[in-house]
C-alpha positions in Angstrom: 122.2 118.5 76.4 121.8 121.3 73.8 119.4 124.2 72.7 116.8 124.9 75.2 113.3 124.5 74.7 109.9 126.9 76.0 107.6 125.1 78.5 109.1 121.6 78.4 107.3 119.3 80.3 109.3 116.6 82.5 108.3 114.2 85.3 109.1 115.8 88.5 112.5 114.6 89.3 111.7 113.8 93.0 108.8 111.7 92.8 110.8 109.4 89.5 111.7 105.9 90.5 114.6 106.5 88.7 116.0 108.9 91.0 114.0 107.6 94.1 114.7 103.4 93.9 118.8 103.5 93.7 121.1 105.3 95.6 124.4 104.0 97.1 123.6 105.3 100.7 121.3 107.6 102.1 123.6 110.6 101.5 123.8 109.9 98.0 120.2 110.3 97.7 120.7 114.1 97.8 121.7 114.3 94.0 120.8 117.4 92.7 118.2 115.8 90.0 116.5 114.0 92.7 115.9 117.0 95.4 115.5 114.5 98.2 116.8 115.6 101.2 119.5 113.8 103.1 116.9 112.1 105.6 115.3 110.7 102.9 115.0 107.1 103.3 117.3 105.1 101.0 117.7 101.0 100.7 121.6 100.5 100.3 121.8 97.9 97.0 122.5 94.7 96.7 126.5 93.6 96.2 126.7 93.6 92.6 126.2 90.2 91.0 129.1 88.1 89.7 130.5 89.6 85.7 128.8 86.3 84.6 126.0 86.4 85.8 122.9 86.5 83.3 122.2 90.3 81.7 119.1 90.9 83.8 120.4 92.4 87.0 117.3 92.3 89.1 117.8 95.9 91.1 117.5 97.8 87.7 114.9 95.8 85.5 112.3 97.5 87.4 114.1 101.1 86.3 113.8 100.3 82.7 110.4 99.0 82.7 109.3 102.6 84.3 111.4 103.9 81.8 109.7 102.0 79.1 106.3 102.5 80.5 107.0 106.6 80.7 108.6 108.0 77.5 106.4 108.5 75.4 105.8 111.6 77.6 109.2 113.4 77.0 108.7 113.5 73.3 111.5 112.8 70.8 115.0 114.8 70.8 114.4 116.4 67.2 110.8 117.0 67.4 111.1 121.1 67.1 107.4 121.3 67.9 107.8 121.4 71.1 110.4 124.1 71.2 110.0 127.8 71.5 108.7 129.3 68.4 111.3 131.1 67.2 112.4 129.4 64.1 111.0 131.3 60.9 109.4 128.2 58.9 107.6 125.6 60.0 109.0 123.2 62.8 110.5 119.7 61.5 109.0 116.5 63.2 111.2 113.9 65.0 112.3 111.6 62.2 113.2 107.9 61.8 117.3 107.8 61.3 118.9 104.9 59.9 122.3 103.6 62.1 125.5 104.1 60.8 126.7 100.7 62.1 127.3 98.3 58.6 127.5 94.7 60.7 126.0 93.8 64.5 122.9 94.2 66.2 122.2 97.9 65.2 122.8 97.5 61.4 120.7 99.4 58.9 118.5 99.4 62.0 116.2 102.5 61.8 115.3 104.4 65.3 114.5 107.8 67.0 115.3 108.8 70.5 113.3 110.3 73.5 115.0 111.9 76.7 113.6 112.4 79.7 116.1 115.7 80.3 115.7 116.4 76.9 117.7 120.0 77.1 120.7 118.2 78.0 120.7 116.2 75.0 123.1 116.7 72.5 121.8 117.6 68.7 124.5 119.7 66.9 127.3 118.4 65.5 130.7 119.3 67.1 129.1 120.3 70.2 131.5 120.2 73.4 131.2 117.2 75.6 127.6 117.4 77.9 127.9 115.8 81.3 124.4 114.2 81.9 122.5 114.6 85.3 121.5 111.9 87.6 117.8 110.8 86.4 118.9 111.5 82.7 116.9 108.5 80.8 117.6 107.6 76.7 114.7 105.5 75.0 116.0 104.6 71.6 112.6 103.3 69.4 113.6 100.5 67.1 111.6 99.8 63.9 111.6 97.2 61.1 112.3 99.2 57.9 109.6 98.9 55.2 111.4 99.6 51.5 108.9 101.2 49.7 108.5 103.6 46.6 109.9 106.9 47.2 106.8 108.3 45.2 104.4 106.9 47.7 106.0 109.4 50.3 103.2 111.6 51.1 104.0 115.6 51.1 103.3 115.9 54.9 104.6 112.8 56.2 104.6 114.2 60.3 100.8 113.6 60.3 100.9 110.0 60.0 100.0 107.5 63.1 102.8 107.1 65.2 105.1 104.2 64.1 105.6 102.7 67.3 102.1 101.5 67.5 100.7 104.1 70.0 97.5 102.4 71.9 95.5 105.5 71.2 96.0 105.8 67.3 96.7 110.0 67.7 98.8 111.7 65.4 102.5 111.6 65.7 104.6 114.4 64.8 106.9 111.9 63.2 108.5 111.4 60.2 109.0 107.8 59.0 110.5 108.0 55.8 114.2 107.6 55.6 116.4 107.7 52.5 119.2 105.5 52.0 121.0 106.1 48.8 118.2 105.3 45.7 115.9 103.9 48.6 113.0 105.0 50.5 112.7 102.5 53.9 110.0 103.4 56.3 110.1 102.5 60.1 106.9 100.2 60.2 106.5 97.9 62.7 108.1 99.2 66.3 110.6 96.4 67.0 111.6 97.4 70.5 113.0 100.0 72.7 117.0 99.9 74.0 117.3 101.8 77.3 120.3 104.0 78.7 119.8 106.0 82.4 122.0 107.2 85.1 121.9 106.8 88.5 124.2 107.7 91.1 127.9 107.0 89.6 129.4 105.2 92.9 126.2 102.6 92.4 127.4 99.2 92.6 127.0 97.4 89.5 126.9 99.9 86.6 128.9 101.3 84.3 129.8 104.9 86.1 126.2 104.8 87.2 125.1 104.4 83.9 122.2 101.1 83.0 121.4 99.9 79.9 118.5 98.0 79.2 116.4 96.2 76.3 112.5 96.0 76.1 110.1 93.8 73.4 107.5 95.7 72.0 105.3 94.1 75.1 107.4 95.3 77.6 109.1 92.3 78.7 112.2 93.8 80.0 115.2 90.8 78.2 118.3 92.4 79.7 119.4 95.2 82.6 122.5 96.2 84.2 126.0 96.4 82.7 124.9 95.0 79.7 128.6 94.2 77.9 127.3 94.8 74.0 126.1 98.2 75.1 129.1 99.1 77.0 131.1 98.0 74.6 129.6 100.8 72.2 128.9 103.3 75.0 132.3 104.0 76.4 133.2 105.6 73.3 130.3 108.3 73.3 131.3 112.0 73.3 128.9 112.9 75.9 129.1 110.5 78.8 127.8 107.5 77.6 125.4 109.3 75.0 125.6 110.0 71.9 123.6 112.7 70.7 122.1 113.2 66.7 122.1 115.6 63.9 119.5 117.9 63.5 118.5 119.2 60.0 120.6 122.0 58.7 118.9 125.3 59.3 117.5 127.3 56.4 
């Protein structure tokens, strides 16, 4: 999805449920991302359930709990410390961003992304449309924003504990502090994670092959499958079904 990064560390693409647990057929199984062979074993799915059915398709809620359970591993898009070193100043930490969206669920909402493929992720703006590999996954943090005074904004902000309330306590290369007009907010208390990920595109019941998912802070998975207010938003996104941010302009 965009610059190319030195020693970046991803799960092996074979042995991820994500690319392992759904395939149409057997034969489909041989996706490039997922390097399984065409004698692989593979469970055909389940018809696809009913369009009203309730938003937690059972085949995929156990995708985006992996997902959930895994990303903190893939680091965020925008964390530059993880790329090469080739940039002549200190590298930026990931930081919070606040949604452009002005009514609905996302609203003033502040986040930061992870990616499991995280060189095909889109960061600059204007970039030509990325197609996204099979086994791509998108974990979007969610945060409660904390308005506080801008002159409480320490000078190295990156060095704080991670926002999202990481178990071990270790330093997160994260900035928290976002800036909204004459406001400081800060992204406190993690709030929850949304999920996008692609499987094959002729799976029944997505949207392309793409499954979108939300998780509570505790990991209860509360929707999976073609969610309709993701796919809503979704279908409109330059790159597939994704996104992509801004990165800071370069000095």
């Amino acid at each position: 999805m965009r610059v190319a990064w030195l020693l970046l560390v991803l799960v092996p693409a074979c042995s991820h449920p994500i690319d392992e647990a759904i395939s149409p057929d057997a034969e489909s199984a041989k996706s490039p991302s997922s390097g399984a062979s065409s004698s692989s074993p593979a469970a055909a799915p389940s018809p696809a359930p009913p369009a009203a059915a309730a938003e937690v398709d059972a085949r995929f809620a156990p995708l985006i709990a992996s997902a959930f359970r895994d990303y903190k591993a893939w680091g965020r898009v925008d964390d530059e410390l993880r790329w090469a070193p080739w940039l002549c100043r200190m590298p930026l930490p990931g930081r919070a961003r606040m949604s452009a969206a002005e009514d609905g669920g996302h609203a003033r909402k502040l986040y930061s992304v992870f990616a499991r493929h995280r060189d095909r992720y889109p960061l600059l703006p204007g970039e030509a449309p990325m197609s996204q590999p099979v086994g791509q996954v998108l974990v979007k943090e969610s945060y409660h924003p904390e308005l506080v005074d801008g002159k409480e904004v320490p000078e190295f902000p990156s060095h704080l504990p991670s926002a999202s309330g990481s178990a071990s306590g270790a330093p997160d290369h994260f900035d928290p502090y976002v800036r909204g007009g004459d406001r400081v907010y800060r992204a406190s208390r993690f709030a929850g994670a949304y999920v996008v990920l692609k499987v094959a595109p002729e799976t029944p019941g997505t949207d392309a092959g793409w499954v979108y998912g939300t998780v509570t802070p505790e990991g209860e998975v509360t929707s999976a499958g073609r969610v309709a207010s993701c796919m809503g938003c979704h279908e409109s996104a330059r790159h597939e079904r994704v996104f992509g941010i801004a990165t800071a302009p370069q000095p």
